[in-house]
ROVOMAR-978417 format. One record per residue (C-alpha): residue number from 0; residue in three letters; x, y, z. Coordinates in Angstrom, 1 decimal. Example, Ala and Ser with C-alpha at 12.3 -4.5 7.8 and 13.67 -1.06 7.14 Angstrom:
# ROVOMAR-978417
REC pos code      X      Y      Z
REC   0  ala   12.3   -4.5    7.8
REC   1  ser   13.7   -1.1    7.1
# end
This chain:
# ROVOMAR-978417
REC pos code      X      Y      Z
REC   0  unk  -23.0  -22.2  108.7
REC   1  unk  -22.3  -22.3  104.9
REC   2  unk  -26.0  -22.9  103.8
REC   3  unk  -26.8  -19.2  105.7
REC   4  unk  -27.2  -16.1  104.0
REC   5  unk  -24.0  -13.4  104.4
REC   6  unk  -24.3  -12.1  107.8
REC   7  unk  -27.2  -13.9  109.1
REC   8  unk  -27.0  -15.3  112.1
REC   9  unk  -28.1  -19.0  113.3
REC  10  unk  -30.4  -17.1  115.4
REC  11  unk  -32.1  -15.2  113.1
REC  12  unk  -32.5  -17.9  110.6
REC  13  unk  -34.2  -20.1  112.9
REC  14  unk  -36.9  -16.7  113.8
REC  15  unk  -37.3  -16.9  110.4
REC  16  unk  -37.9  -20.4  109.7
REC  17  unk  -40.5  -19.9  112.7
REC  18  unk  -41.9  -16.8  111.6
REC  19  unk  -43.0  -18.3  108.5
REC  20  unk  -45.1  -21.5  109.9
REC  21  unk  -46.6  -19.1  111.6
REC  22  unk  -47.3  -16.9  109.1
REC  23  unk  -48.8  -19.2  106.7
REC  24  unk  -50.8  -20.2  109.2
REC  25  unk  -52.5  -17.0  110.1
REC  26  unk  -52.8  -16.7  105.8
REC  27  unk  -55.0  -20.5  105.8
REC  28  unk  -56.9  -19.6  108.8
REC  29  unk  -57.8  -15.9  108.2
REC  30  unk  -57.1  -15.8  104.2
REC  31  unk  -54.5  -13.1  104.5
REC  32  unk  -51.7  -11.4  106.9
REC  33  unk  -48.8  -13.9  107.2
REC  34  unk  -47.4  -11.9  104.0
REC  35  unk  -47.2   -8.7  105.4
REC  36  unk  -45.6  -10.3  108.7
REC  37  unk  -42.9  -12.0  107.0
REC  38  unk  -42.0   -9.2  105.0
REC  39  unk  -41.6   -7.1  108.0
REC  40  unk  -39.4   -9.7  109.8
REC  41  unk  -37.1   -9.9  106.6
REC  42  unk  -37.1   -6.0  106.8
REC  43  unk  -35.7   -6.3  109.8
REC  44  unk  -32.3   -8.3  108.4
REC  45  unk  -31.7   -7.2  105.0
REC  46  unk  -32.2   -4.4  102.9
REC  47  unk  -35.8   -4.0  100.7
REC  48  unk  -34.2   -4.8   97.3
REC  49  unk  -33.4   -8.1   98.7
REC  50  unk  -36.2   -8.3  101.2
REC  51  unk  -39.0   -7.6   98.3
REC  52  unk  -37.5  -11.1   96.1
REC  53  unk  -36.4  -13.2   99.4
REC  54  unk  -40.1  -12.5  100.4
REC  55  unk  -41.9  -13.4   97.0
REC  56  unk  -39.6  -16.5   97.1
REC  57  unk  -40.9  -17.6  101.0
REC  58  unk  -44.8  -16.2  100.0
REC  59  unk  -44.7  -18.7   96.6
REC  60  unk  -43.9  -21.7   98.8
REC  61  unk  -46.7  -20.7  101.5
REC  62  unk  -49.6  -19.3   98.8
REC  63  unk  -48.6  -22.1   96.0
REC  64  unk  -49.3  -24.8   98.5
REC  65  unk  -52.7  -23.0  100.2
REC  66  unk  -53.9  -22.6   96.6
REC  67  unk  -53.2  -26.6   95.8
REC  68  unk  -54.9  -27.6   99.0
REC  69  unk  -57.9  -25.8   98.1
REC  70  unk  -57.7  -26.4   94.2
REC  71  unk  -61.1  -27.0   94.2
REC  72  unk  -62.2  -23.9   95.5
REC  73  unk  -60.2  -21.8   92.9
REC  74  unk  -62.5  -19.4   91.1
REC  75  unk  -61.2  -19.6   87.6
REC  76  unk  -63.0  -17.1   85.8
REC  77  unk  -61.0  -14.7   88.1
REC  78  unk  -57.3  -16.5   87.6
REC  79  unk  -58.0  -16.2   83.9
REC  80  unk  -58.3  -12.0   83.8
REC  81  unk  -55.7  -11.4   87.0
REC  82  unk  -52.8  -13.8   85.4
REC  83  unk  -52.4  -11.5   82.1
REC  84  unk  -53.1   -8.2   84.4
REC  85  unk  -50.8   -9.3   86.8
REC  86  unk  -47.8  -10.0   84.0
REC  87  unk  -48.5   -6.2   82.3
REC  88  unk  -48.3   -4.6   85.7
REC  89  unk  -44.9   -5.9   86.8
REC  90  unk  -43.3   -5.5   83.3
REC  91  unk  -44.1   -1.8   83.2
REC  92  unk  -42.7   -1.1   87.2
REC  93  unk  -39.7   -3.0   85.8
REC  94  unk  -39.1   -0.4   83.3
REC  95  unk  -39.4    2.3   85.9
REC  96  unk  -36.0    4.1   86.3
REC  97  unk  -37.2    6.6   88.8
REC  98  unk  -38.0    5.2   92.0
REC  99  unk  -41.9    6.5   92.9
REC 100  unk  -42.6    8.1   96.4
REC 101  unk  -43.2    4.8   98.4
REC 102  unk  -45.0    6.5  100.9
REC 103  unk  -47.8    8.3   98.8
REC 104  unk  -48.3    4.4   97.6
REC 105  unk  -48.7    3.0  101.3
REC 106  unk  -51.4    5.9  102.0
REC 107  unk  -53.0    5.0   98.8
REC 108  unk  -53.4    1.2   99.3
REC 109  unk  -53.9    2.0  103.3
REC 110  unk  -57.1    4.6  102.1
REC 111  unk  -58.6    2.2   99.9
REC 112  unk  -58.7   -0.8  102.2
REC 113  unk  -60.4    1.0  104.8
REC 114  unk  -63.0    2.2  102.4
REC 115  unk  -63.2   -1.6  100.4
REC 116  unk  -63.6   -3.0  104.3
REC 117  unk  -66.2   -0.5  105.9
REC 118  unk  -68.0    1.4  103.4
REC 119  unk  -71.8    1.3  103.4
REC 120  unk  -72.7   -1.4  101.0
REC 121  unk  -69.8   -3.2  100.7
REC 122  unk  -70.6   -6.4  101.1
REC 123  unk  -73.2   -6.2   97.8
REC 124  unk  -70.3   -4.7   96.0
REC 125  unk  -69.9   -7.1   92.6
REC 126  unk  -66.3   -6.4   90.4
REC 127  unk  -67.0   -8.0   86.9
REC 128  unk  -65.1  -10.7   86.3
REC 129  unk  -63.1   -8.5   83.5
REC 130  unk  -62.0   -6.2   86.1
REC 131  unk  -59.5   -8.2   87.4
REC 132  unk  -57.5   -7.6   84.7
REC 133  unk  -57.0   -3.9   86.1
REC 134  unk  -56.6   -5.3   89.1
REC 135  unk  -53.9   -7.6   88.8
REC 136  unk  -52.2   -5.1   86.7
REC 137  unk  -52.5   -2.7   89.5
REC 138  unk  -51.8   -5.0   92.5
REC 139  unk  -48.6   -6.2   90.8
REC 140  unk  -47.2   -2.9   89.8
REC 141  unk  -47.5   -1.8   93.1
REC 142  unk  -46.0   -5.2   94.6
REC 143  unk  -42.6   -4.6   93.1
REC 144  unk  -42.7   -1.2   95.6
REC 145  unk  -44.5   -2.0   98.5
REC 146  unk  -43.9   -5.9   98.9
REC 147  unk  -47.3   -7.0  100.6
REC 148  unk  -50.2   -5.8   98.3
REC 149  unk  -52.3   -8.9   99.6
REC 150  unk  -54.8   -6.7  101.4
REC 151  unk  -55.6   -4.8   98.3
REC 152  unk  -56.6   -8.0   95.6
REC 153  unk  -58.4   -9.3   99.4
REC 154  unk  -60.6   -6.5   98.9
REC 155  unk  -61.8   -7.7   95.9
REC 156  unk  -62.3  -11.3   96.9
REC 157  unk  -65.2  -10.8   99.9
REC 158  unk  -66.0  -13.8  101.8
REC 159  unk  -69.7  -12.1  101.5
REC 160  unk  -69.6  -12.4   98.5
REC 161  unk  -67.5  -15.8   97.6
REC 162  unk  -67.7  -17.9  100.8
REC 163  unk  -64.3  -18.1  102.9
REC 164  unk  -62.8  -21.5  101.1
REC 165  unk  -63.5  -19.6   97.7
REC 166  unk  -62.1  -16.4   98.5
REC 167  unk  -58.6  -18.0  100.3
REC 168  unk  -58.1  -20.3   97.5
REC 169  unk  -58.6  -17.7   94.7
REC 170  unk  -56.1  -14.9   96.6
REC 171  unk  -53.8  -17.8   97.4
REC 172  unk  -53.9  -18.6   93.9
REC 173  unk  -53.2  -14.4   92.5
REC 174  unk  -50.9  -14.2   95.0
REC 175  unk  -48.7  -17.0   93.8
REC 176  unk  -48.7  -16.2   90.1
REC 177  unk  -48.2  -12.3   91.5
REC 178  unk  -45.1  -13.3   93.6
REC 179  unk  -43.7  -15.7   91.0
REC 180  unk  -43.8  -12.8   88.2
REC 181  unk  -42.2  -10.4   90.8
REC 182  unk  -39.2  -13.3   92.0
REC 183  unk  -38.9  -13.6   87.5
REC 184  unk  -38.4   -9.8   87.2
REC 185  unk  -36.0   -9.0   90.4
REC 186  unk  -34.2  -11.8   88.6
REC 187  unk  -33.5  -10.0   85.2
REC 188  unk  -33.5   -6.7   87.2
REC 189  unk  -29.9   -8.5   88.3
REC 190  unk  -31.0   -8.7   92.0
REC 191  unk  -28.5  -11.1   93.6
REC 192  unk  -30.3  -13.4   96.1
REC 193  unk  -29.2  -16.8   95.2
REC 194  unk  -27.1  -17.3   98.7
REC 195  unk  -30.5  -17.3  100.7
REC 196  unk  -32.4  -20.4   98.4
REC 197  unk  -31.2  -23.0  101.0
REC 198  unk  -32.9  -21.0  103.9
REC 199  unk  -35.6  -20.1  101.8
REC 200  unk  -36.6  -23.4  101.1
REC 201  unk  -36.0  -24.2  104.5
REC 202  unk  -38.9  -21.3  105.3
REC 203  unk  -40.9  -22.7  102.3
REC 204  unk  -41.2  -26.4  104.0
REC 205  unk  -41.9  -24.8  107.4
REC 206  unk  -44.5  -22.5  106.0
REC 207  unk  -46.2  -25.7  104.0
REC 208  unk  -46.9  -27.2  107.8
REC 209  unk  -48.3  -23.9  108.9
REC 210  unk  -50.7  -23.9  106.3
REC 211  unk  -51.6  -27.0  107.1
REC 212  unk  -51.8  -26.2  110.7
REC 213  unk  -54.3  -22.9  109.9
REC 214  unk  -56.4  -24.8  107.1
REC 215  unk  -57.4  -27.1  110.1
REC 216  unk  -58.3  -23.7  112.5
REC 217  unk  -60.4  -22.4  109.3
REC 218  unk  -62.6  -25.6  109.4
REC 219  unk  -63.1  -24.9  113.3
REC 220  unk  -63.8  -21.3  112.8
REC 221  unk  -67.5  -20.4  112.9
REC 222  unk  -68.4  -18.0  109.4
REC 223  unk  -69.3  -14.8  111.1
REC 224  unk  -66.2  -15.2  113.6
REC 225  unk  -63.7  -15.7  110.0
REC 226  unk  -65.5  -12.0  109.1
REC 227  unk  -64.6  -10.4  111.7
REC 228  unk  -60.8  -11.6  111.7
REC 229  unk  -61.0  -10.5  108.0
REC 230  unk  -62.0   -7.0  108.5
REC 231  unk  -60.1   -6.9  111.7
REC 232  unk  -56.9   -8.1  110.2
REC 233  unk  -57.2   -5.5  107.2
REC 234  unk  -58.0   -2.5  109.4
REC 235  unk  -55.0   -2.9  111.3
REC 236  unk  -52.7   -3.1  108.1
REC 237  unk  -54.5   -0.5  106.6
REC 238  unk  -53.6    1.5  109.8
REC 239  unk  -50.3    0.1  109.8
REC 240  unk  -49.5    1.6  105.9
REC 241  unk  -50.5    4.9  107.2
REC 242  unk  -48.7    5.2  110.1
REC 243  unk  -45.6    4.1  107.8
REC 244  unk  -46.3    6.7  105.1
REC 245  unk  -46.7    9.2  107.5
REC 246  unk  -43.0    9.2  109.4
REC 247  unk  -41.3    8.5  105.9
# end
């Protein structure tokens, strides 16, 4: 077919389209996770340098649309420090002519979660709203490497602390200013994915009815039930990173 990517089957772009309702789904319902499992499927096709923009691409359509659904929710004070943080981090990996050890990055991120999730305390722990600054700056460096840094900014944004519609808007929110910065700098970078926008949008429309699909299962989930998915749903990619880091 002429609208498919260079040596991507019918098949495969049909898993994908697939893949990506679902993964926006599990993203509205449990505020996080369909990234990380859509990057992994695209892994499984192409090569990272075109996996990491393809991916933002998909994740923009999917987080952009979760963040206008729940507009209201959007915790603005936060937006307004991430945004600049967010623009300084992926302009200095840009500039990075040696490629950093990936794997001491996943162990790193993969650490930190498990603390951020299960330390004692946690769930009184307060970032000033300034913070985020570092935080975006540090998320989006590490995006241009690793792909899925969702888990880390989710950290930051507890539902204990913000309430679950709060805390999904606002990450849906980073995460789309995060992955459009990332799609603008593969760009200049001279990254050549401008045969996969037809499928791309294609994953973009299907991942719009999964979020609407998992913003319906959020309402249905009970509060303490949405906690435990959280946690759960970090642990394992926590678990996941270090297991990757480890065999690289």
């Amino acid at each position: 077919m002429d609208w498919l990517p260079t040596d991507t089957t019918p098949a495969a772009a049909a898993s994908l389209i697939v893949i990506s309702c679902l993964a926006s789904a599990i993203s509205a319902a449990f505020g996080l996770g369909g990234g990380v499992a859509m990057l992994i499927a695209l892994l499984s096709l192409v090569p990272p340098i075109i996996a990491l923009p393809v991916h933002a691409l998909v994740q923009i359509g999917s987080t952009a649309g979760r963040a206008w659904m729940l507009r209201s929710y959007i915790i603005r004070s936060v937006l307004g420090w991430f945004v600049p943080g967010c623009l300084a981090g992926i302009v200095l990996a840009s500039q990075l002519i040696v490629e950093l050890p990936t794997q001491w990055l996943q162990m790193i991120l993969a650490a930190f979660i498990l603390w951020a999730v299960w330390a004692p305390g946690i769930n009184s722990f307060v970032v000033p709203n300034k913070a985020y600054f570092a935080v975006g700056g540090a998320t989006s460096f590490a995006t241009m490497f690793l792909g899925a840094t969702g888990p880390l900014l989710a950290a930051f944004l507890s539902p204990e602390r913000y309430g679950r519609d709060r805390t999904v808007a606002s990450h849906a929110a980073c995460m789309s200013i995060q992955h459009l910065f990332k799609v603008i700098a593969f760009g200049v970078l001279g990254v050549a994915f401008v045969d996969w926008l037809p499928l791309v949008l294609a994953m973009i429309l299907s991942g719009l009815a999964g979020t609407w699909i998992g913003r319906h299962l959020l309402r249905k989930l009970p509060e303490r039930t949405f906690k435990v998915i959280f946690k759960s749903v970090l642990t394992l990619m926590a678990c996941r990173l270090m297991y990757k880091a480890a065999i690289n």
